[in-house]
N, C-alpha and C positions, 0 to 999 in steps of 0.2 A: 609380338613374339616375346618380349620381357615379361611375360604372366607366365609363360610355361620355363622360362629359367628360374623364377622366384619361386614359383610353385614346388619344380625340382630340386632347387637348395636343399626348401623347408623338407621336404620328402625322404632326400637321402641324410639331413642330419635328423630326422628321426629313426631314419635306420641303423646310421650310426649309434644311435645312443640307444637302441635297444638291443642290438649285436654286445656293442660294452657291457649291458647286465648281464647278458646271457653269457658272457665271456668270462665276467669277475661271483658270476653266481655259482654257488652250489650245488644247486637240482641238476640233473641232466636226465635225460628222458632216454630211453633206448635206443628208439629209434635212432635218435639223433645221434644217440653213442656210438652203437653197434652194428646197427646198418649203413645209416648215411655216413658214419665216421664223421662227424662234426664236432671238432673237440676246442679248446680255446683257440688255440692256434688258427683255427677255422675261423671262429666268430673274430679273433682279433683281425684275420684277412678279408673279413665282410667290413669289418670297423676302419678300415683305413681304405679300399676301395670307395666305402659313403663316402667318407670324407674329401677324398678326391675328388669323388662326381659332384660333390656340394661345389667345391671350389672349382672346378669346369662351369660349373651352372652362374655360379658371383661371376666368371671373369667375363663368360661369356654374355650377362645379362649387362654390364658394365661399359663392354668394350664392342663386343660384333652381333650377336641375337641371330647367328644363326646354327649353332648346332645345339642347339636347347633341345628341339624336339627330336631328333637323333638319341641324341643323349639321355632322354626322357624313356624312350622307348627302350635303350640298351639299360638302364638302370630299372626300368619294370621287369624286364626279365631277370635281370641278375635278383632283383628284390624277391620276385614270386620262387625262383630255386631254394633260395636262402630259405624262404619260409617254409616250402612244401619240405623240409628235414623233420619239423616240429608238428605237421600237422596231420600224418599219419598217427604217430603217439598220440593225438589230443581223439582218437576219434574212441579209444579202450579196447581194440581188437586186438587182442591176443591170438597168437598163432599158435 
């Protein structure tokens, strides 16, 4: 079971630190704006959730190895909402 809490770390601090760009970056995309309402405030609430679930994943890969994969499963979901904000914008359809 320590494969799926290392795997999740690495997982959610890459979410982490891509939420952070999105967060200190410039561009904003529509959708994300004006529909989803995804504003910094948001991505900085994705950015500190990752980092949680990173550090659920250390303590637990560390100490007891068993809510990894729980917690694996509840951070893909949080992951793919996060993303699906961005990925209507990416596809050009204009309404």
């Amino acid at each position: 079971m320590g494969v799926y809490g290392t795997f999740g770390a690495v997982i959610a601090i890459i979410g982490a630190a891509l939420a952070y760009r999105n967060a200190r970056g410039s561009f904003r995309s529509y959708y994300a704006t004006h529909v989803y309402n995804v504003t910094r405030r948001g991505h900085m609430r994705f950015v500190w959730a990752s980092v949680s679930c990173a550090l659920l994943f250390l303590i637990d890969r560390l100490f007891f190895n068993v809510i990894a994969i729980p917690l694996l499963a509840l951070y893909a979901v949080a992951a793919i909402l996060y993303g699906s904000s961005f990925v209507r914008g990416a596809t050009g359809e204009d309404e």
